[in-house]
N, C-alpha and C positions, 0 to 999 in steps of 0.2 A: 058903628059903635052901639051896646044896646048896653043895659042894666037890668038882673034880678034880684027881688028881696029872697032870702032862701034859708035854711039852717044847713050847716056843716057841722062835722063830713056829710056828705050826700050818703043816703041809705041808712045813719047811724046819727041824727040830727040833735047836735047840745047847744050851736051858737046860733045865735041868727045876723046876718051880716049883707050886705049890700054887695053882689057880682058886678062886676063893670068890666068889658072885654071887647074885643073889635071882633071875634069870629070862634062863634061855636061849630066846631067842624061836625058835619053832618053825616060825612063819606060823599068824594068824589069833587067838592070843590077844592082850588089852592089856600083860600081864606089870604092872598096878599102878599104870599109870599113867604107866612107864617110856617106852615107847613114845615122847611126846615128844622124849628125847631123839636119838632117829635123826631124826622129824619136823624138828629145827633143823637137824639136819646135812644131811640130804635138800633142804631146801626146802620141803618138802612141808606145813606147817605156814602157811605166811606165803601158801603158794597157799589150803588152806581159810578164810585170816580174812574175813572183810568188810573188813577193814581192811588187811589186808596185813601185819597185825603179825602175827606168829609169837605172838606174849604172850597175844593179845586172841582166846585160843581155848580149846575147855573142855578140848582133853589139856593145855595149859600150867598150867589152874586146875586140873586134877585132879592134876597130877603137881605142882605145889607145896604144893598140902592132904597129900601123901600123903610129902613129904621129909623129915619128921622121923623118921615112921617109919622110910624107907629108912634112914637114915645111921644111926638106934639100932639095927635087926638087925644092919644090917654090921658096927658098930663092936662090938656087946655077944657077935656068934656068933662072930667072927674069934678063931680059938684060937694065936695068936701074939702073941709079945711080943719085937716088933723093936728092934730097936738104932737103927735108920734106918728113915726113912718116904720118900716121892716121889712127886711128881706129874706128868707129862711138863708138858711146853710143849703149847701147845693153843690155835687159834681160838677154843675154847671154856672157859677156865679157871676158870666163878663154874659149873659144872657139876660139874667134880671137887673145889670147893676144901670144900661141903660138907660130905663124905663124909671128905677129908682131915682136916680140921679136929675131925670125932669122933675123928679118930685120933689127932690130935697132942693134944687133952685129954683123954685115955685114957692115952695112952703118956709122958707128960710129959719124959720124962727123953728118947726117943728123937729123932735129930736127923734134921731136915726138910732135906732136901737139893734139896729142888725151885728153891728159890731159885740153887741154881749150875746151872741146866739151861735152857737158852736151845736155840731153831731158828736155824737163820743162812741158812736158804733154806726157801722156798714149797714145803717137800716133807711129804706127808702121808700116813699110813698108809692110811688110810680111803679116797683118791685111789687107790688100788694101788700107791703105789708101795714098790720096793722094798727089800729089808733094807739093801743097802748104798746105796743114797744116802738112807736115813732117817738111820743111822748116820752118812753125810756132813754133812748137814745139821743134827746135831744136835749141839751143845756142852757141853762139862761144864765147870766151874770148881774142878777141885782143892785142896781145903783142908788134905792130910795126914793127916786123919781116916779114910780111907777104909780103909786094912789094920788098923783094931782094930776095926769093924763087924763083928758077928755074926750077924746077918740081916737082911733089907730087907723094907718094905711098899711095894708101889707100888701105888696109889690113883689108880684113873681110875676117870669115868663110861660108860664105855661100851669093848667090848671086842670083838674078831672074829678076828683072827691071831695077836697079839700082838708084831708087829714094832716097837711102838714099845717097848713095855716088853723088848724085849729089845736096840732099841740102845742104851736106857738102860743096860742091863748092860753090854753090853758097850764102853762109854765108863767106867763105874764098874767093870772090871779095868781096864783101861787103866792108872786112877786107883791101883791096888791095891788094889783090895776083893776080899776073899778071897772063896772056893766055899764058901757059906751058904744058910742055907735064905731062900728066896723064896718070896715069897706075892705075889699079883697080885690085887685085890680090885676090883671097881666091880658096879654096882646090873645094867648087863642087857647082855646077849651076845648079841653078831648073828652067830651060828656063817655063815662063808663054807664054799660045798663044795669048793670048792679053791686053789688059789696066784691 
């Protein structure tokens, strides 16, 4: 497991936020097993099966033999104790809710804010696209809670710019949520080399 101080999005830097991750993929290692998880995003998974199933292949059986470990380093090595936790919206959501879910029984008291965060268009990080039609596209549902928050966990499964978790912020000042410490936490990082 390692940690960066860094600003996000990478290449376009407005926040600055604390990385925490088990494996920045480099090219060429498994990172744990993780690796599936670009595999379902890719395709590239559901090309290897016999079957077509992305499920019915040994990175999906190795990377679910190997999920409870992920979410206990995350959840046990993570040195913050948030006020608020979040998950983006995601084609993928039984990926990050894992990882989240060590955190919300961990941090008990801290409020889960994923539930007011909805997409309102087919727009995707991952896809390239950019900072502000991420932020377009993405919704928050204001509950009044937001300016006595003193710091945020945002919990995804998989990481590479950070433009979603930064239009999450920046939809959550909007909101009033004050300038606290952030932490951005998921299992494995597909470092891009540029915008």
């Amino acid at each position: 497991m390692a940690s960066e101080i860094t600003c996000i999005p990478l290449y376009e830097p407005r926040f600055a936020v604390t990385l925490v991750f088990l494996c920045k993929y480099a090219g060429g290692q498994q990172c744990d097993g993780l690796m599936y998880l670009q595999g379902i995003r890719s395709g590239t998974l559901a090309a290897v099966s016999s079957t077509g199933d992305p499920e019915n292949t040994a990175a999906a059986r190795t990377y679910k033999a190997m999920l409870w470990k992920h979410t206990l380093q995350l959840a046990t090595e993570t040195e913050i104790t948030p006020s608020a936790i979040a998950s983006p919206p995601s084609r993928f959501p039984q990926h990050a809710f894992p990882y989240r879910a060590a955190f919300t029984k961990k941090f008990k008291v801290a409020v889960d804010l994923t539930e007011r965060f909805s997409r309102s268009a087919n727009v995707f990080s991952g896809e390239d696209a950019n900072l502000e039609d991420i932020v377009a596209a993405l919704s928050y549902k204001a509950e009044g809670d937001e300016s006595k928050l003193d710091s945020l966990l945002i919990v995804d499964d998989v990481f590479s710019r950070g433009r979603t978790a930064a239009a999450m912020i920046i939809k959550l000042q909007a909101a009033g949520f004050p300038s606290c410490p952030i932490t951005v936490v998921f299992p494995l990082w597909l470092p891009r080399t540029s915008v």
